[in-house]
RODO-2510 file (C-alpha; in nm, 4 decimals, decimal comma):
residues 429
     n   res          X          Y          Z
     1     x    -1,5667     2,3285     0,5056
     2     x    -1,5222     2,5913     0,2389
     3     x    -1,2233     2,7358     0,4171
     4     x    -1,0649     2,3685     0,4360
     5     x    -1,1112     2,3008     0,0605
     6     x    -0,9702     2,6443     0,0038
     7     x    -0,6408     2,5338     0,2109
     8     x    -0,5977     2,2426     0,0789
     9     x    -0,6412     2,4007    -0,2856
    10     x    -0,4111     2,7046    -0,1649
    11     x    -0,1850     2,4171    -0,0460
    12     x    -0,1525     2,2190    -0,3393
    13     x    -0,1533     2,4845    -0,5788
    14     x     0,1243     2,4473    -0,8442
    15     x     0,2863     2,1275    -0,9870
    16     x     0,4530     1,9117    -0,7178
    17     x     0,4331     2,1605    -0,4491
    18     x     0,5334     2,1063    -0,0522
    19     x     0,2113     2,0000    -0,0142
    20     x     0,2167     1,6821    -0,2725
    21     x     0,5550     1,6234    -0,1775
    22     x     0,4416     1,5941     0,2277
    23     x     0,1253     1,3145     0,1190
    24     x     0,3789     1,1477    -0,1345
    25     x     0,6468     1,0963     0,1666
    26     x     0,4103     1,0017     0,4252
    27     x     0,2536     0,7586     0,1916
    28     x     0,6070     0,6114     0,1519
    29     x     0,6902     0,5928     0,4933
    30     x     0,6215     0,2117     0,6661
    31     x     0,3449     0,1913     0,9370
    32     x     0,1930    -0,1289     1,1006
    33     x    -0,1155    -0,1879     0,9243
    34     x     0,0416    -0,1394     0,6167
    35     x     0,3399    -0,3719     0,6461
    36     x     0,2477    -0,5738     0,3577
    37     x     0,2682    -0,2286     0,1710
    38     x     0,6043    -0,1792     0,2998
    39     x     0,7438    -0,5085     0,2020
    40     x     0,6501    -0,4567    -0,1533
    41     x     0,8185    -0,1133    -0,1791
    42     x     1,1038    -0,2370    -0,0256
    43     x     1,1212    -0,5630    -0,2426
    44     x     1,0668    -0,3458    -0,5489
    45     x     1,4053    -0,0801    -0,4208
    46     x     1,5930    -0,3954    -0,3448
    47     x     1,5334    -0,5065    -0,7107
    48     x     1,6411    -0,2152    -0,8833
    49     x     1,9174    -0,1714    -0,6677
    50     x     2,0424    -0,5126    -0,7451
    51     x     1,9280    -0,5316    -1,1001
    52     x     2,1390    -0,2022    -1,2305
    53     x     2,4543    -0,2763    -0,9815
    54     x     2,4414    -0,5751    -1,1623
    55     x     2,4355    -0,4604    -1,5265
    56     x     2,6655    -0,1648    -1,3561
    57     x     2,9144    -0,5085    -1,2757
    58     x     2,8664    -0,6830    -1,5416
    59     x     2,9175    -0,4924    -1,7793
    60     x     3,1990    -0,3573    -1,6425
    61     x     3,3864    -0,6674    -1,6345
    62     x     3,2914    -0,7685    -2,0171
    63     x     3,4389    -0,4141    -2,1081
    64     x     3,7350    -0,4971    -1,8973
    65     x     3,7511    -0,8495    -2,0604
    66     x     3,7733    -0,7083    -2,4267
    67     x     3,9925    -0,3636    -2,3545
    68     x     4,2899    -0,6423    -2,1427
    69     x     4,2637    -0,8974    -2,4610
    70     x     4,2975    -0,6619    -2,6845
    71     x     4,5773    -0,4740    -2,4834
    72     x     4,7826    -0,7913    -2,4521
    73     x     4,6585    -0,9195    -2,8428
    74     x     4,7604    -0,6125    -2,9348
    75     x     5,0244    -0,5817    -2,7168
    76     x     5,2436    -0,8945    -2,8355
    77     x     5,0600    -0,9471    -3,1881
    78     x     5,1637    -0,6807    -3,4709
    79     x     4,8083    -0,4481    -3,6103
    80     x     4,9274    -0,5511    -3,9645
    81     x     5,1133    -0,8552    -4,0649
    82     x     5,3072    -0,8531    -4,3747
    83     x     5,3707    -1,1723    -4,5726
    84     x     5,5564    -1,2606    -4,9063
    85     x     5,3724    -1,3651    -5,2112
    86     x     5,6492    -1,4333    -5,4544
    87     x     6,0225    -1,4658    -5,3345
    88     x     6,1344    -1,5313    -5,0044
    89     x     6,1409    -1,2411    -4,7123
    90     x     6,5081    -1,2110    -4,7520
    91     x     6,5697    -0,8230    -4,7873
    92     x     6,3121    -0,7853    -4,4599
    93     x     6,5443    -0,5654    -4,3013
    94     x     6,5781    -0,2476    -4,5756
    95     x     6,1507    -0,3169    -4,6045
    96     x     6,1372    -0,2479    -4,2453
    97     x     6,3168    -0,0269    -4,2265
    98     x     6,1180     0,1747    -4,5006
    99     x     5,8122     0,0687    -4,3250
   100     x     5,9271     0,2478    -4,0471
   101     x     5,9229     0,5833    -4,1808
   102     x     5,5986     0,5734    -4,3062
   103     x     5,4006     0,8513    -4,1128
   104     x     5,1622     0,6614    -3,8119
   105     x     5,3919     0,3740    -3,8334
   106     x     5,5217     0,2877    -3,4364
   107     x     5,7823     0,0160    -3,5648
   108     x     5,7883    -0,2681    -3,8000
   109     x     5,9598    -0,6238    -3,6590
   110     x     6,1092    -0,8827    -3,9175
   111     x     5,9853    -1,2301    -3,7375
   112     x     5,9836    -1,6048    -3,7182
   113     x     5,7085    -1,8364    -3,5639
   114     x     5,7726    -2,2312    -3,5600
   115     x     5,5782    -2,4651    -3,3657
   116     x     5,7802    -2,6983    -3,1300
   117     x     5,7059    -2,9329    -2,8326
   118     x     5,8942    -2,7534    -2,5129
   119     x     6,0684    -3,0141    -2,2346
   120     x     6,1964    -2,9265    -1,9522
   121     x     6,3039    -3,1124    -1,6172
   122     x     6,0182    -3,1590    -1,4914
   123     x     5,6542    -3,2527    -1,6118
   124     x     5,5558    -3,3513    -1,9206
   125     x     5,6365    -3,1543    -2,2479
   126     x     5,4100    -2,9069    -2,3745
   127     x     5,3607    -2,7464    -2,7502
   128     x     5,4806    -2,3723    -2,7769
   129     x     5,5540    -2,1311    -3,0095
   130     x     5,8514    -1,9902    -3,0958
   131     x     5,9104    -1,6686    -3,1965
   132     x     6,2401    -1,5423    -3,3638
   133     x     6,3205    -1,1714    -3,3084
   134     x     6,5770    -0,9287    -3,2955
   135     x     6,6657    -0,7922    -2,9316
   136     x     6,6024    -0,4699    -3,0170
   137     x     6,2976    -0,5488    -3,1704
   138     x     6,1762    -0,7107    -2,8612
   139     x     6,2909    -0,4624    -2,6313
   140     x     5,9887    -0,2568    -2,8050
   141     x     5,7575    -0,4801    -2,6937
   142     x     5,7225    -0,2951    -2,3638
   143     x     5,4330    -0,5379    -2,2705
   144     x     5,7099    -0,8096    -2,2293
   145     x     6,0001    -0,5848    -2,1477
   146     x     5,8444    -0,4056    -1,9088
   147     x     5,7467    -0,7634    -1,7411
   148     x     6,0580    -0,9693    -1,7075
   149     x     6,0431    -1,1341    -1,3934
   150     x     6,3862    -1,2894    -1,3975
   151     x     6,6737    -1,2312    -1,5796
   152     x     6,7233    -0,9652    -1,8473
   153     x     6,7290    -0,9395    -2,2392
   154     x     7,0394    -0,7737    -2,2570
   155     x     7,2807    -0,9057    -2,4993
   156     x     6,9851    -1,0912    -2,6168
   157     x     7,1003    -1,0894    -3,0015
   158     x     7,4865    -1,2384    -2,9024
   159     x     7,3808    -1,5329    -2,6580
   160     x     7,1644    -1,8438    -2,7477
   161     x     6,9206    -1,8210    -2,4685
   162     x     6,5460    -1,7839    -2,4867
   163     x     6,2860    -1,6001    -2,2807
   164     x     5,9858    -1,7967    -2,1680
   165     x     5,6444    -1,7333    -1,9728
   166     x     5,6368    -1,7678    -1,5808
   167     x     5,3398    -2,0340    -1,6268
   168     x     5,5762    -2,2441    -1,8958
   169     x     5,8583    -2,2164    -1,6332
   170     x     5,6723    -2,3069    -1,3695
   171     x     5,4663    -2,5942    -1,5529
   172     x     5,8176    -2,7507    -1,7012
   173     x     6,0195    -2,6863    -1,3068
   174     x     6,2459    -2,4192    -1,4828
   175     x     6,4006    -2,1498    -1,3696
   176     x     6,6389    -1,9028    -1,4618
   177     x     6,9655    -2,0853    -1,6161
   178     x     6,7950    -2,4158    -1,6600
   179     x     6,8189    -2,5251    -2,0446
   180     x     6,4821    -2,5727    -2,2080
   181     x     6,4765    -2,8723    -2,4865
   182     x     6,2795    -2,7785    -2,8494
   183     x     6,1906    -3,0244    -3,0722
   184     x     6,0719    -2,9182    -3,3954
   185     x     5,9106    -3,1876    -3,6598
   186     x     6,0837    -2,9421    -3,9631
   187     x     6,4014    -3,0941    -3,9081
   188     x     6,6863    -3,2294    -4,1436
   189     x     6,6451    -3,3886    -4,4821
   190     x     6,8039    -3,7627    -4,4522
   191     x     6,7524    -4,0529    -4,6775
   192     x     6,5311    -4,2262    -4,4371
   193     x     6,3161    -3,9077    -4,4075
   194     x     6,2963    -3,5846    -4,2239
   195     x     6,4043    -3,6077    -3,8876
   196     x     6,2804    -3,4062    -3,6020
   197     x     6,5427    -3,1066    -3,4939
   198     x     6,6306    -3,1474    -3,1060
   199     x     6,8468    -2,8969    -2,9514
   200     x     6,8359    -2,7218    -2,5986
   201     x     6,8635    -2,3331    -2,5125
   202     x     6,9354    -2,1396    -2,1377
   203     x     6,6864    -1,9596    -2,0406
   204     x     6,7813    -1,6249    -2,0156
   205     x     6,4514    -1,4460    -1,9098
   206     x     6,1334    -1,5303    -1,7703
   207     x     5,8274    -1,3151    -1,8614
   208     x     5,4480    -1,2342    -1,7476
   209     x     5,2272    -1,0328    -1,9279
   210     x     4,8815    -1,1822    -1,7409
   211     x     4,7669    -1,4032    -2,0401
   212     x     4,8209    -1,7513    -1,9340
   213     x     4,7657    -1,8196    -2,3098
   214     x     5,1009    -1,6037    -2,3773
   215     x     5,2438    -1,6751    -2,0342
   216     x     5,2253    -2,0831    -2,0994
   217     x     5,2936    -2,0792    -2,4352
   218     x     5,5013    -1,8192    -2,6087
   219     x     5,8950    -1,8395    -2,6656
   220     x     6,1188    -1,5979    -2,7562
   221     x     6,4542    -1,6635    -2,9709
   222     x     6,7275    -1,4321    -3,1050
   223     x     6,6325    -1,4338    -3,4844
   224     x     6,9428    -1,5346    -3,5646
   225     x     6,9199    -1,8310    -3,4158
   226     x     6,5994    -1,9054    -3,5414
   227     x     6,7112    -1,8498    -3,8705
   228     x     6,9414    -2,1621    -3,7744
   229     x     6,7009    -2,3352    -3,5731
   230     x     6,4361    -2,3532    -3,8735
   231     x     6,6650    -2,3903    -4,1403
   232     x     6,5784    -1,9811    -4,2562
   233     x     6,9013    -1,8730    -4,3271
   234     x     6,9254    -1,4646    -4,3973
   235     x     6,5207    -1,5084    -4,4076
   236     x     6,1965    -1,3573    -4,1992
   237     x     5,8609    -1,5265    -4,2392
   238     x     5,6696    -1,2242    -4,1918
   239     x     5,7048    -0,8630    -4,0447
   240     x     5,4693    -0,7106    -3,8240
   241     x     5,4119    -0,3775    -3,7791
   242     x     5,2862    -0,1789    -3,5046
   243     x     5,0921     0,1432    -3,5479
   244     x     5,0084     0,3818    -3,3400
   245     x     4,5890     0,3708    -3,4024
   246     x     4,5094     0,0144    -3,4513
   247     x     4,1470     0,1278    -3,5685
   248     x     4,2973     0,3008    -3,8877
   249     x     4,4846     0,0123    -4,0207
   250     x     4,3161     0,0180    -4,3762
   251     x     4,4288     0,3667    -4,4606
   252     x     4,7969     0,2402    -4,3972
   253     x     4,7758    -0,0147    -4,5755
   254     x     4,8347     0,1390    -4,9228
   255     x     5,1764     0,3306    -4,7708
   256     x     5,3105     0,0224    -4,6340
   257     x     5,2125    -0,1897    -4,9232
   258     x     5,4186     0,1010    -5,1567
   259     x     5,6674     0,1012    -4,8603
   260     x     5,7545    -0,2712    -4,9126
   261     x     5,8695    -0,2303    -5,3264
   262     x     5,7644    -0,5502    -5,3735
   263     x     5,4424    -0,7780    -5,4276
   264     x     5,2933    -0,7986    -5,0526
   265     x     4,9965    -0,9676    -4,8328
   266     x     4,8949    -0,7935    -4,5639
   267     x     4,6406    -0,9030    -4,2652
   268     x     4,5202    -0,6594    -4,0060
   269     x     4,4412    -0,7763    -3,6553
   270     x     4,0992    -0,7378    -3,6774
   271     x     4,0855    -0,9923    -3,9683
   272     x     4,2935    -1,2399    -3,7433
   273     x     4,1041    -1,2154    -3,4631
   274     x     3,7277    -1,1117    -3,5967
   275     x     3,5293    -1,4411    -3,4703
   276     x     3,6742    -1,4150    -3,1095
   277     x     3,5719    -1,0223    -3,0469
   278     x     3,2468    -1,1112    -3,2341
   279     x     3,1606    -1,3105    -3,0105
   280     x     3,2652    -1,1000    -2,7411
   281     x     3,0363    -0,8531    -2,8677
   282     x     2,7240    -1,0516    -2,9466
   283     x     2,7584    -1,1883    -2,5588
   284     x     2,7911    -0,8328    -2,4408
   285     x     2,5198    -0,7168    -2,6172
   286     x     2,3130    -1,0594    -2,4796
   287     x     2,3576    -0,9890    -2,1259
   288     x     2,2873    -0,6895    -2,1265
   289     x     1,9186    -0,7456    -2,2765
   290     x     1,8638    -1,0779    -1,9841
   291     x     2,0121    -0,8379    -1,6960
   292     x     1,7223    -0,5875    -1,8389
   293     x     1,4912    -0,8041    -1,7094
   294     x     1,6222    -0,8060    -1,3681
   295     x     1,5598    -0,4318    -1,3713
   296     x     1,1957    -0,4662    -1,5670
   297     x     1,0931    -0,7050    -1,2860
   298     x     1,1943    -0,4791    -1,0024
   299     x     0,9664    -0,1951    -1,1962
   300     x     0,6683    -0,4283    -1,2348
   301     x     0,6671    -0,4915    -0,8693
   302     x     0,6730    -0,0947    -0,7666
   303     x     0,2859    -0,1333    -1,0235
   304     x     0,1696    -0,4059    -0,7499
   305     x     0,3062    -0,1869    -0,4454
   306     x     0,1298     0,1450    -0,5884
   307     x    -0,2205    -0,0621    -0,6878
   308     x    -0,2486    -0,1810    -0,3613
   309     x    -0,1359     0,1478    -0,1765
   310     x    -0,4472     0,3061    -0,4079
   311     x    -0,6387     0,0697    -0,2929
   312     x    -0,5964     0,1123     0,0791
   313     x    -0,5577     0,4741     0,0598
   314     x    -0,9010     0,5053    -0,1654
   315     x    -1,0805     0,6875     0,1821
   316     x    -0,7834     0,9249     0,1820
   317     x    -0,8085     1,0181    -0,1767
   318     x    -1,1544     1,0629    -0,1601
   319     x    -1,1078     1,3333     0,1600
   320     x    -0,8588     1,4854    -0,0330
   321     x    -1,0756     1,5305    -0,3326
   322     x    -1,3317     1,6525    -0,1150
   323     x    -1,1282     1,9174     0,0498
   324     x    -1,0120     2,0527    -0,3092
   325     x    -0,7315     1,8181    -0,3995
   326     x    -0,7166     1,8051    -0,7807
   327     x    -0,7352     1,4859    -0,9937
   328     x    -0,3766     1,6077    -1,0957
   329     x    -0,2235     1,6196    -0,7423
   330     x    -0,3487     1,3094    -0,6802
   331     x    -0,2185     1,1943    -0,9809
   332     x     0,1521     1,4040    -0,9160
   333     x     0,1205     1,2158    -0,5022
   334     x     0,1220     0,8673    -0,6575
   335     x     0,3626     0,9542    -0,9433
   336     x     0,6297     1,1147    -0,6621
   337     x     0,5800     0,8537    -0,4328
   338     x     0,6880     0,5589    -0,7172
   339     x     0,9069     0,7743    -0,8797
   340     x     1,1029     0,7618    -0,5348
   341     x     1,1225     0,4163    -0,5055
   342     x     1,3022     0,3969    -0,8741
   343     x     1,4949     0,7169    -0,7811
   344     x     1,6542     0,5677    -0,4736
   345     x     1,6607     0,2358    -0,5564
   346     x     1,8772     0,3565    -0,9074
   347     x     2,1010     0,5995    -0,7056
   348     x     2,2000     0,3191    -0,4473
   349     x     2,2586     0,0716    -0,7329
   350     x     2,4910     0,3115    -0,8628
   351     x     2,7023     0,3245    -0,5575
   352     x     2,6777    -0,0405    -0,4824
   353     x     2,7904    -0,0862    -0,8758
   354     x     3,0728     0,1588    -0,8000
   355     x     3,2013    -0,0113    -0,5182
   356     x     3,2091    -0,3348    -0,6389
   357     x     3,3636    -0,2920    -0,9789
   358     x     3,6261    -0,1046    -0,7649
   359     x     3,6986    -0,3662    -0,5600
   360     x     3,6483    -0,6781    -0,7687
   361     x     3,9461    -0,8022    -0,8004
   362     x     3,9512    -0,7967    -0,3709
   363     x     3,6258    -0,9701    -0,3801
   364     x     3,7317    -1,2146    -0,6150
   365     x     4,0154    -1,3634    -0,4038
   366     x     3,7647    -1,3339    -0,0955
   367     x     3,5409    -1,5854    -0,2153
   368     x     3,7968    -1,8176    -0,3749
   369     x     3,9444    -1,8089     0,0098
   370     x     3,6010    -1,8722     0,0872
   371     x     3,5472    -2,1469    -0,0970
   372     x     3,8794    -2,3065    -0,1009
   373     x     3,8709    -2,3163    -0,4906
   374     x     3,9906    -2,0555    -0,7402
   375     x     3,7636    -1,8645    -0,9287
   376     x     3,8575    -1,7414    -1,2397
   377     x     4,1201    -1,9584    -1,3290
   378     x     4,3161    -1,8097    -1,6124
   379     x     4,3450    -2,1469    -1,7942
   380     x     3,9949    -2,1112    -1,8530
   381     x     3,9529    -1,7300    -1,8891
   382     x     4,3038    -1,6132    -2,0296
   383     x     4,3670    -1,3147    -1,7961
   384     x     4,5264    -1,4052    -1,4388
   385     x     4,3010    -1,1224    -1,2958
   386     x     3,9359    -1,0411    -1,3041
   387     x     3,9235    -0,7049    -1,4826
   388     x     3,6199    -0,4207    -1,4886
   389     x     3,6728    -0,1071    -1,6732
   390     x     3,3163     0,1277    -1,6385
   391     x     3,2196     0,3245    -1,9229
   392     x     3,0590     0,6432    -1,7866
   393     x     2,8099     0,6739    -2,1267
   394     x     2,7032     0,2681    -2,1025
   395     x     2,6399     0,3689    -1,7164
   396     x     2,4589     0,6579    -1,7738
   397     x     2,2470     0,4582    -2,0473
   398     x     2,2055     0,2204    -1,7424
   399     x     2,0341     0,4658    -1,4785
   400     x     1,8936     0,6456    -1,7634
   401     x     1,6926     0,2854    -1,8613
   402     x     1,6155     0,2415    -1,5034
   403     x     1,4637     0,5747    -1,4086
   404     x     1,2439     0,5401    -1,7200
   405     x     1,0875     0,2199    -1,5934
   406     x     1,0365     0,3091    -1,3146
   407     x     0,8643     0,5940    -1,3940
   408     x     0,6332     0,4152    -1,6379
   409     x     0,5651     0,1404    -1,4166
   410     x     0,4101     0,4600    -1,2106
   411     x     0,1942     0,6145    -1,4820
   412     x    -0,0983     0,3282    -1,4112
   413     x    -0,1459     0,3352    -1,0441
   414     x    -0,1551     0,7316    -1,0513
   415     x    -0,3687     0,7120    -1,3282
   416     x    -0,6333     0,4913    -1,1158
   417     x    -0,5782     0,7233    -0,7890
   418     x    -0,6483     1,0293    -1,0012
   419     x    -0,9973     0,8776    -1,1526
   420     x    -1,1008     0,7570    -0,8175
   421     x    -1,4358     0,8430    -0,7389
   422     x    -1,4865     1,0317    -0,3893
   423     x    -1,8431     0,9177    -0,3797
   424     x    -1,8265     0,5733    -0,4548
   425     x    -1,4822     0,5354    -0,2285
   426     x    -1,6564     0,6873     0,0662
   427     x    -1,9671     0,5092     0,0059
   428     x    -1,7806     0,1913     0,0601
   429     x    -1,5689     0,3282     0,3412
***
């Protein structure tokens, strides 16, 4: 007996050696009697498999949500907008063009925006926006010039066609060379009262940039003839300038403001757009705190799996003890053999994570096929695909989270194997 407890002491000697890990693995692995065992380890890997591929997903897709807004907000929308205070914009070009030298500065764009109501051949009319820019100006915009699906903006400046959105064409029956009909309540001065300005433009280009907002909405017009169209002769409304780190707008500021020569107001993008990425953020932030619970769960039920796996192995502690097992291997067995479960079930909810937000886009048009309805539809969500961009230190916070519950949600049932009583478990046996 002496020489027994000596092996098994000689055995176990160190911190988590081959003899722990042997126990720990055997007590993992499924057998018949202990099926119920089984089914609880497995539930509890299932759960944090699913629960952190699905903050992995999730979160994904919010980042992916925010980074294509603000891409195409950005994209379209100037980072600073200047505005007038005094005198009409009517020297806009020589202040953007002094705008344009300051250093950081990517261009500045003299514009006009009216509201009209948009007809077309078919359908009903729809409200748009109009915006009034130079072609060169435009031709900047890579995030429409680089998407013109029809047609072309050359010669934009010298012809009095328009560029719409594919979903405006498509919602009014247009297509390229059709003439589009703008109505715009800001019209002439008679003496029975302002009358609405009606007048119809060819449509010279059609556009998609992937925001149905911008896609169904959004017209562009040679400034010139916006000038004409708005009764803004040799004026801009505003000029917005595009810089080349939208986070460091206030320390432009002051240069453009000195830039301009003249008394300015100037509105960043964040200020235009604060409540919607607020909100963005404060859901973020939300989900990821409920989807924590998904992973909490999953650790509580490894607790129940180890009590009970304690509990039926309480005669095989106690002939461990006996044969010189210390308290602390016991305690390292039970601690290895959770920690696995929250291991394995973390490392495969990386991968599934992985896979998914690499494919979701794939899996998205799967299960509209599926269900013969379209998910996502970008009337309701903006974008015209579902987008997931993973941030490697939000999923390393992830797995990081994970592997710390479940390695907490071990410290219990170790704790009660290591202070089991050999006497009093064999006793019982």
């Amino acid at each position: 007996m002496t020489d027994k407890k000596s092996a098994v002491a000689s055995a176990g000697a160190g911190a988590f050696s081959p003899f722990e890990r042997m126990v720990a693995w055997r007590y993992l692995r499924s057998r018949r009697k202990e099926t119920v065992i089984s089914v609880i380890a497995s539930i509890s890997f299932f759960g944090i498999m699913l629960g952190v591929a699905t903050l992995i997903i999730v979160m994904a897709v919010m980042n992916g949500f925010r980074a294509e807004l603000l891409t195409r907000i950005l994209g379209i929308n100037g980072h600073v907008i200047l505005s007038p205070v005094d005198l009409p914009l009517d020297d806009y070009e020589a202040i953007a063009t002094r705008i344009d030298g300051v250093p950081g500065v990517r261009y500045a764009i003299p514009m006009i925006d009216g509201q009209v109501l948009a007809s077309g051949i078919a359908g009903p009319g729809s409200g748009a926006l109009v915006r009034g820019m130079r072609g060169a100006d435009l031709a900047r915009i890579t995030l429409v010039a680089n998407n013109i699906r029809q047609g072309s903006l050359v010669g934009f400046d010298t012809g009095e066609g328009v560029a719409i959105g594919q979903r405006m064409a498509d919602n009014l029956g247009l297509v390229l060379g059709d003439t589009i009909t703008l109505v715009s309540p800001e019209g002439d001065a008679t003496p029975f009262g302002t009358t609405p300005r009606v007048k119809t433009y060819p449509v010279t280009a059609i556009f998609e940039v992937g925001m149905s907002e911008y896609d169904s909405s959004i017209i562009f017009m040679p400034l010139g003839e916006a000038q004409l169209y708005f009764n803004l002769e040799r004026q801009a409304q505003t000029i917005e300038i595009f810089v080349d780190n939208p986070d460091g707008v206030d320390a432009l500021k002051p240069q453009i403001e000195e830039a301009a020569g003249r008394p300015v107001y100037l509105s960043d993008w964040r200020q235009r757009n604060q409540t919607f990425f607020s909100a963005l953020q404060v859901e973020r932030n939300v989900m990821f705190m409920i989807l924590t619970l998904i992973v909490l769960v999953a650790a509580l039920n490894i607790i129940s799996g180890l009590i009970m796996l304690v509990k039926d192995k309480g005669h095989d502690i106690a002939i461990l003890r006996t044969m010189g097992a210390t308290r602390g291997a016991i305690l390292r067995i039970f601690l290895m053999t959770g920690a696995a479960i929250g291991v394995a079930g973390t490392v495969a909810g990386v991968v599934l994570g992985v896979v998914v937000c690499l494919n979701v886009e794939k899996i998205r048009q799967f299960f509209s096929w599926l269900s013969g309805t379209e998910l996502f539809s970008p009337e309701l969500y903006f974008l015209s695909q579902l987008p997931a961009r993973m941030d490697l230190s939000e999923t390393m916070t992830v797995v990081l989270m994970a592997l710390v519950l479940s390695f907490i949600a071990t410290i219990f049932p170790a704790w009660r194997a290591a202070r089991l009583d050999p006497v009093e478990a064999l006793r019982y046996e």
